[in-house]
MMTF fields as JSON, N, C-alpha, C and O atoms, coordinates in Angstrom:
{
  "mmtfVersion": "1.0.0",
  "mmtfProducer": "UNKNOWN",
  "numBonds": 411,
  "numAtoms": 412,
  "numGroups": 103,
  "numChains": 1,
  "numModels": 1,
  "chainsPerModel": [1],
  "groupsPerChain": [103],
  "chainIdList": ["A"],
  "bondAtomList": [4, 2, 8, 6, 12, 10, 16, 14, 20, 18, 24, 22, 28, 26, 32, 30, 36, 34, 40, 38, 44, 42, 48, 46, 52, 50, 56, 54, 60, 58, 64, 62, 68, 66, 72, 70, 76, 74, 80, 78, 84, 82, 88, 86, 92, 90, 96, 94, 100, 98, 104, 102, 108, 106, 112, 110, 116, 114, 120, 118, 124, 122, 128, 126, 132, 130, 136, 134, 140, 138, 144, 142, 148, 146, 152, 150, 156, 154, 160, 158, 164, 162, 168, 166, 172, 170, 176, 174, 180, 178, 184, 182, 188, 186, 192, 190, 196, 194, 200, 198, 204, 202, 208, 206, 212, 210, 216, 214, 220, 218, 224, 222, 228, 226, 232, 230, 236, 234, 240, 238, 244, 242, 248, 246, 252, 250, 256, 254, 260, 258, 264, 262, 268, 266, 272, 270, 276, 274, 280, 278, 284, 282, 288, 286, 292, 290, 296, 294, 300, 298, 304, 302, 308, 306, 312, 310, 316, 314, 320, 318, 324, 322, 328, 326, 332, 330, 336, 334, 340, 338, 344, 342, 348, 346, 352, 350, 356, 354, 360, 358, 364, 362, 368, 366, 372, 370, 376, 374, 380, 378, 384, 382, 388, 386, 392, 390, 396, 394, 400, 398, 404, 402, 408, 406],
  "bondOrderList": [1, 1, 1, 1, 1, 1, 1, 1, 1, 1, 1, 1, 1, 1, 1, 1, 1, 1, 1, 1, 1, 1, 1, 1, 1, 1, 1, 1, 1, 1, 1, 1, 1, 1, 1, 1, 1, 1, 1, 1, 1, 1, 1, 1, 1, 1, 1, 1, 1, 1, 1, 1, 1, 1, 1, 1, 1, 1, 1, 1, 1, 1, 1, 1, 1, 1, 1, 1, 1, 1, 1, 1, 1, 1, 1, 1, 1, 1, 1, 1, 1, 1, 1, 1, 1, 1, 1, 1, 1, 1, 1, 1, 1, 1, 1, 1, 1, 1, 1, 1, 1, 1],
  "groupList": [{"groupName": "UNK", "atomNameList": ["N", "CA", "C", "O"], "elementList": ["N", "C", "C", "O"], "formalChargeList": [0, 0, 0, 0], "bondAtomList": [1, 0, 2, 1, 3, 2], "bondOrderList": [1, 1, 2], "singleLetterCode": "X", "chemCompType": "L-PEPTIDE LINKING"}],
  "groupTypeList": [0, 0, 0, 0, 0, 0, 0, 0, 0, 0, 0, 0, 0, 0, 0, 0, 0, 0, 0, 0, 0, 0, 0, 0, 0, 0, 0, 0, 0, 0, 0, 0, 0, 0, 0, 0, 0, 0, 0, 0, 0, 0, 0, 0, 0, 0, 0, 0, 0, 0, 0, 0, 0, 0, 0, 0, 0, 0, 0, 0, 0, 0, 0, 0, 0, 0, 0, 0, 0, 0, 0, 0, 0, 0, 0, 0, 0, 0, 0, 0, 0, 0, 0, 0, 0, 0, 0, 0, 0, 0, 0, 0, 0, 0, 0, 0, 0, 0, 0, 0, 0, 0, 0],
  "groupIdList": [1, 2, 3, 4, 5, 6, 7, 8, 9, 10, 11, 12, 13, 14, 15, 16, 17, 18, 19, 20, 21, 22, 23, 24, 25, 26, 27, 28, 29, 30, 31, 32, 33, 34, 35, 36, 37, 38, 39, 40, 41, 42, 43, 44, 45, 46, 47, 48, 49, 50, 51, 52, 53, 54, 55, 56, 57, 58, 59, 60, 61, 62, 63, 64, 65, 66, 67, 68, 69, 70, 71, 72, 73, 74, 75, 76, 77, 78, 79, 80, 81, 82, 83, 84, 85, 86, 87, 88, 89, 90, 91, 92, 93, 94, 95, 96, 97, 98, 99, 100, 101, 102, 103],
  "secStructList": [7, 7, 7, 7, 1, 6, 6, 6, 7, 7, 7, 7, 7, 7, 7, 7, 7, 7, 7, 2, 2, 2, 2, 2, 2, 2, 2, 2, 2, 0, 0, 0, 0, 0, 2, 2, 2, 2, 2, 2, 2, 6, 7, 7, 2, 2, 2, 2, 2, 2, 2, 2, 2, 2, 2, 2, 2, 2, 2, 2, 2, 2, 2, 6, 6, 1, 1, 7, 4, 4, 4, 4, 4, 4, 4, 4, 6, 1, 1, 6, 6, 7, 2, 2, 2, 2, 2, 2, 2, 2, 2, 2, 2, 2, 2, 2, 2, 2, 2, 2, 2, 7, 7],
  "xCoordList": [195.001, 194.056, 192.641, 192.192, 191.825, 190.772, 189.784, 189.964, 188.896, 187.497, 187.016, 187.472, 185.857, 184.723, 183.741, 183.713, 182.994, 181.509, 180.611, 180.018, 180.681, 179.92, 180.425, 180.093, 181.234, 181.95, 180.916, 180.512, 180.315, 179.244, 178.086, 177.283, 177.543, 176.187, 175.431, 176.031, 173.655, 173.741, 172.356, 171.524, 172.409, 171.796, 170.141, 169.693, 169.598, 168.105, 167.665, 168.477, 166.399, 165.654, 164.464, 164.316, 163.645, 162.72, 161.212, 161.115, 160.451, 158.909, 157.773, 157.799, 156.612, 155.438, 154.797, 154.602, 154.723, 153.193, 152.282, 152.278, 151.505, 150.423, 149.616, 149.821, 148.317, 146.75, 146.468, 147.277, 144.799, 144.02, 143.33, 142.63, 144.048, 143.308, 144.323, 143.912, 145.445, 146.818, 146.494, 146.039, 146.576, 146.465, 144.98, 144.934, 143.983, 142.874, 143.368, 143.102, 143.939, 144.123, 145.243, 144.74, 145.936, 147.29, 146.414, 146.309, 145.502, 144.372, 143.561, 143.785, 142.872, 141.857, 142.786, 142.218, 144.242, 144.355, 144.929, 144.726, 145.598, 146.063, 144.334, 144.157, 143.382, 142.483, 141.831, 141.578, 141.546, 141.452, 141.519, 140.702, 143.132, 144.314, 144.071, 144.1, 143.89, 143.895, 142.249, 142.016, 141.718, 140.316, 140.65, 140.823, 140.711, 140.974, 141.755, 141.09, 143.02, 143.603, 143.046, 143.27, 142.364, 141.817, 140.766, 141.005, 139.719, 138.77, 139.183, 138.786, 140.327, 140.833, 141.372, 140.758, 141.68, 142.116, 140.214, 139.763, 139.762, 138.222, 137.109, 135.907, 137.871, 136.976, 135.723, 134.942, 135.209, 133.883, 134.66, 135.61, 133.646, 134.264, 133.619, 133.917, 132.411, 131.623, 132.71, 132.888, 133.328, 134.462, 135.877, 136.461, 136.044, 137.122, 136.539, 137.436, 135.423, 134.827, 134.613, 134.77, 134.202, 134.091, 135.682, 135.857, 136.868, 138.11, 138.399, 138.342, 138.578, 139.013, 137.615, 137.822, 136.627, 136.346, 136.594, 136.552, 136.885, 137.308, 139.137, 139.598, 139.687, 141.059, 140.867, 141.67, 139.869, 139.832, 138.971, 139.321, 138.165, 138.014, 139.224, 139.097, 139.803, 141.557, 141.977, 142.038, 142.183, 142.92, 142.094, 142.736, 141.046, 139.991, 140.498, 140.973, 140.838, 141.229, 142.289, 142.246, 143.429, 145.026, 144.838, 145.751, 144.016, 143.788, 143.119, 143.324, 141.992, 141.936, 142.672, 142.255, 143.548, 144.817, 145.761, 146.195, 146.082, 146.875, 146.302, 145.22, 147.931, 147.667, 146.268, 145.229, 147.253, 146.596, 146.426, 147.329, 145.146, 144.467, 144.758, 144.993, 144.713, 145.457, 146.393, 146.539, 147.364, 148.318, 149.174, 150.324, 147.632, 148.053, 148.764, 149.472, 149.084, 149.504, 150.93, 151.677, 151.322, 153.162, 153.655, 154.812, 152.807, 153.258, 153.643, 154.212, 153.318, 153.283, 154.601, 155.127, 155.158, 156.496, 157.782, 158.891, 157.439, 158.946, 157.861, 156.84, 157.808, 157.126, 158.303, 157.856, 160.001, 160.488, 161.26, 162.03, 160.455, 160.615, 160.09, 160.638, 159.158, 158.445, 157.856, 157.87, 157.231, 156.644, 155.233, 154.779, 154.454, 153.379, 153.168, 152.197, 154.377, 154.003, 154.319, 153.731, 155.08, 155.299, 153.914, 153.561, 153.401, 151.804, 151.035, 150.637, 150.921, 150.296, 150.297, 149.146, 150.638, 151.788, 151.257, 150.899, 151.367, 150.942, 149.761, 149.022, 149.346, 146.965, 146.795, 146.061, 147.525, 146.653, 146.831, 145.736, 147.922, 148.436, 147.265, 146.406, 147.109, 146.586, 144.632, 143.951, 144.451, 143.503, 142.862, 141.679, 143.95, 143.802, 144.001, 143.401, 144.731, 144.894, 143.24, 142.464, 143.26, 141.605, 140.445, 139.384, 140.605, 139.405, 139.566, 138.509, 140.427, 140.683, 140.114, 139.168, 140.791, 140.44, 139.023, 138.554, 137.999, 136.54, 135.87, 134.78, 136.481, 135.731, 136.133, 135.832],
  "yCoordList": [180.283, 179.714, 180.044, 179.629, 180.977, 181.234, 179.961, 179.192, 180.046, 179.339, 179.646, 180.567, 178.575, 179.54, 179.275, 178.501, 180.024, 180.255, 178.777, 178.174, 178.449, 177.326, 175.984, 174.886, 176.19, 174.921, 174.959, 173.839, 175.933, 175.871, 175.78, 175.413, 175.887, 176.086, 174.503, 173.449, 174.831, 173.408, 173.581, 174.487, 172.302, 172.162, 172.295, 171.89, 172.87, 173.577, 172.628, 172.29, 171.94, 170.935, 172.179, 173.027, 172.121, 172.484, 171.984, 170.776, 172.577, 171.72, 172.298, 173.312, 171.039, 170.903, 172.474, 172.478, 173.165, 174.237, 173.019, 171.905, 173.484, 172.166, 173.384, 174.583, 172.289, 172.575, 173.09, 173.2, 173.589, 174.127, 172.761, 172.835, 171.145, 170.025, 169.87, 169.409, 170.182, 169.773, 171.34, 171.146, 172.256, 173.574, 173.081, 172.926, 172.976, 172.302, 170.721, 170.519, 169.853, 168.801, 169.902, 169.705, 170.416, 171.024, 171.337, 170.802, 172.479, 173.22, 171.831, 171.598, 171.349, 170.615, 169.296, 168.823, 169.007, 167.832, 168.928, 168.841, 169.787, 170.463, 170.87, 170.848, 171.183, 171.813, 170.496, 170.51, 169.468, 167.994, 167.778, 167.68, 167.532, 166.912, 168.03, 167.63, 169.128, 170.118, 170.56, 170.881, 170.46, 170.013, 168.569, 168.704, 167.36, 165.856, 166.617, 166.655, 167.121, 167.356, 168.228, 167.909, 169.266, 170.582, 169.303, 169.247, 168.375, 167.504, 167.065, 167.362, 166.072, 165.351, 166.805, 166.537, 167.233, 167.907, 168.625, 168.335, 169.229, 169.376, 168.378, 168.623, 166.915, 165.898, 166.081, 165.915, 166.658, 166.297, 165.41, 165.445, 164.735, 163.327, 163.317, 162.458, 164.415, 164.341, 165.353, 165.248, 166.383, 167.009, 166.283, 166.538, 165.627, 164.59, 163.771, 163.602, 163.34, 162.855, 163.753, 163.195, 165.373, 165.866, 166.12, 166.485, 165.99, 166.388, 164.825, 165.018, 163.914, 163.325, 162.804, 162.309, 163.169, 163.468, 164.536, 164.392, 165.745, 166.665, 166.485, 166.894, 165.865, 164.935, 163.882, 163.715, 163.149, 162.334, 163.169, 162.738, 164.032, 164.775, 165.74, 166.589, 165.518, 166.189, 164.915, 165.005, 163.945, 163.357, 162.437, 161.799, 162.527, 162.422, 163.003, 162.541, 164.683, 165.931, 165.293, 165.249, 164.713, 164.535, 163.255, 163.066, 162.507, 161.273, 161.652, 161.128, 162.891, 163.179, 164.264, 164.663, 164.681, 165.265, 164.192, 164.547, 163.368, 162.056, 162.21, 162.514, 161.748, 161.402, 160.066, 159.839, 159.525, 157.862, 157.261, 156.884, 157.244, 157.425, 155.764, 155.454, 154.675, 153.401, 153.177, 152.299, 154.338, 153.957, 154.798, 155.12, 154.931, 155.335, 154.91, 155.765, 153.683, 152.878, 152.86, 152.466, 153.371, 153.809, 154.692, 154.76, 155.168, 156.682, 156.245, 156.926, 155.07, 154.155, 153.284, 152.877, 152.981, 152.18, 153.37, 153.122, 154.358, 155.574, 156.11, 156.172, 156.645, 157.306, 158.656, 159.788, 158.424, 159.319, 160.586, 161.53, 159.876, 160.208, 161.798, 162.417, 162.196, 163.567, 164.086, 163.364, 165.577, 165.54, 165.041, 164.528, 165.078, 164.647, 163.069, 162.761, 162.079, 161.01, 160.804, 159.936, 161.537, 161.611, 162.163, 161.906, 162.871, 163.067, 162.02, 161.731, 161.416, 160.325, 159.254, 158.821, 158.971, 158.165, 158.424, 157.687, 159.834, 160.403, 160.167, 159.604, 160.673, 160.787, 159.401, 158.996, 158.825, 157.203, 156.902, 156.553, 156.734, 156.861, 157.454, 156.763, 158.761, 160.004, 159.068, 158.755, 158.962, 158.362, 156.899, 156.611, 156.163, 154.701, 154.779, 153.874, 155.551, 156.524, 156.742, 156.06, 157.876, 158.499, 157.71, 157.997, 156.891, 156.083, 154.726, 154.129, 154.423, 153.72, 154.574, 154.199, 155.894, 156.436, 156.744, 156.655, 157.268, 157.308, 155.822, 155.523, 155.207, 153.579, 153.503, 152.513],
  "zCoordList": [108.193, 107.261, 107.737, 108.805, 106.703, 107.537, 106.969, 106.025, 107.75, 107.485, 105.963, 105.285, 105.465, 104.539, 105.495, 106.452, 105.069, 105.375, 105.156, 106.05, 103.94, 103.722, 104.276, 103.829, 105.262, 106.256, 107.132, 107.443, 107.667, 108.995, 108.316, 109.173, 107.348, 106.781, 107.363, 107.574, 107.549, 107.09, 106.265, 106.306, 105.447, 103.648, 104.267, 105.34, 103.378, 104.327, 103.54, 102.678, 103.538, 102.681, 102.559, 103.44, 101.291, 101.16, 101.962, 102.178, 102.248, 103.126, 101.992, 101.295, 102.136, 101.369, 102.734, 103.949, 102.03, 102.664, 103.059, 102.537, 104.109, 104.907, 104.519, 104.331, 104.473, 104.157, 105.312, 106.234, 105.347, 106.17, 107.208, 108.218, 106.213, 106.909, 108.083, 109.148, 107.961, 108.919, 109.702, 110.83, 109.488, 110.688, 111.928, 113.148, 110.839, 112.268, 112.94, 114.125, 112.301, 112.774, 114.435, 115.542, 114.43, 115.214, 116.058, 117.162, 115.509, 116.315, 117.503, 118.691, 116.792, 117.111, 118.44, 119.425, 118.027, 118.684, 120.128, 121.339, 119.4, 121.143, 122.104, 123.322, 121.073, 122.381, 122.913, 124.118, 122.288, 122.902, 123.682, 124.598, 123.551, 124.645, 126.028, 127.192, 125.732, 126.603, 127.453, 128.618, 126.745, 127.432, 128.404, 129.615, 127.826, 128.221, 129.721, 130.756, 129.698, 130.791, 131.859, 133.027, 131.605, 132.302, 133.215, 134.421, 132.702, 132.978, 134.32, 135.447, 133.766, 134.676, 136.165, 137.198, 136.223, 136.774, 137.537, 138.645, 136.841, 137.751, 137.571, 137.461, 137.556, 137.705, 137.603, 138.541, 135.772, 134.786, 133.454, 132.673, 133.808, 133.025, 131.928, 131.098, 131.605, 130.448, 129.31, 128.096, 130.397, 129.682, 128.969, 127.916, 129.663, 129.462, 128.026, 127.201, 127.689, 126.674, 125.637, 124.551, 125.513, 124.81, 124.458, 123.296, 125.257, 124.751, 123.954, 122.739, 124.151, 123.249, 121.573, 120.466, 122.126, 120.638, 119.73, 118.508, 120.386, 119.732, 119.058, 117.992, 119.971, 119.137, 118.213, 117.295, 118.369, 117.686, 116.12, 115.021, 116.16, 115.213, 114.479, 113.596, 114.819, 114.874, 113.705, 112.479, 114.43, 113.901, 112.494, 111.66, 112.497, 110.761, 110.263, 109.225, 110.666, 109.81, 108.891, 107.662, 109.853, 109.47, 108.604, 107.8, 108.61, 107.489, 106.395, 105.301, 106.652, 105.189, 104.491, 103.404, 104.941, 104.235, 103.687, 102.591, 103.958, 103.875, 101.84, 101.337, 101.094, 99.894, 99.563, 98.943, 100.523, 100.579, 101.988, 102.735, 102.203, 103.599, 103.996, 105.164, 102.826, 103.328, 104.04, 104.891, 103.555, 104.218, 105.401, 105.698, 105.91, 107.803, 108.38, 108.913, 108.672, 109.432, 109.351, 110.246, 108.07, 108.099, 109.423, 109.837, 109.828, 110.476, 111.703, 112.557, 111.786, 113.531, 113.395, 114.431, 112.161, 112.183, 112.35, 112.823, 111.969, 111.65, 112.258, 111.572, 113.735, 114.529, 114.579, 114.764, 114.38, 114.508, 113.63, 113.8, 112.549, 111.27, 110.755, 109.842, 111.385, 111.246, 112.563, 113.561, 112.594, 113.575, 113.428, 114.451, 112.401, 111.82, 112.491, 113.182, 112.102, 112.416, 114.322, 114.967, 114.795, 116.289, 117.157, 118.308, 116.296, 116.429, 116.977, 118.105, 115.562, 115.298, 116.253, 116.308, 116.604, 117.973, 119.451, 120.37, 119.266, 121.139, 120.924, 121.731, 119.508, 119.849, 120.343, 121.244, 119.663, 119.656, 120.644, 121.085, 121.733, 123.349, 123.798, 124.345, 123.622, 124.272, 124.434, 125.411, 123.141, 123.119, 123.669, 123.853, 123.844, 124.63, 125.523, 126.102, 126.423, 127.727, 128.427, 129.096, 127.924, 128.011, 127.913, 128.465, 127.336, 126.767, 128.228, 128.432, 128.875, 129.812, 130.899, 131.591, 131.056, 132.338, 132.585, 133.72, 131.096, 131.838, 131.745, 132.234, 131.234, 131.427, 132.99, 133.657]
}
């Protein structure tokens, strides 16, 4: 008895194309986070500040792409729900993190 083919398949879902607001938000939160880290690492702390405003300018980006910018705050209950909202999740970490360490 052979196999079919469509026994192994698996059902592809279609994806929304992302804007030019979600490619800089990607852009903007990795060089952030990545500045923020390089900082810490050659202890300039004014660098460390310019990286998380530059994430946090990241993450404006990703709220004004949002249909409905009210309702941000979904993305924090089903954190595992997308990568978008798993995002969402680390900045705000990433950011209360950072914001502790140069205080």
């Amino acid at each position: 008895m052979a196999a079919r083919i469509d026994e192994f398949l698996i059902g592809v879902k279609p994806q929304r194309e992302w804007g030019w607001l979600v490619i800089s938000y990607l852009f903007l939160g990795g060089a952030g986070a990545g500045l923020f880290l390089i900082s810490l690492y050659l202890d300039h702390a004014w660098a460390g500040l310019l990286g998380l405003l530059v994430l946090m300018l990241g993450t404006l980006l990703l709220l004004l792409d949002l249909g409905r910018p009210e309702r941000f705050w979904r993305a924090f209950f089903r954190p595992w729900t997308s990568w978008i909202s798993r995002g969402c999740f680390f900045i705000t970490l990433m950011v209360l993190f950072g914001a502790l360490q140069i205080a």
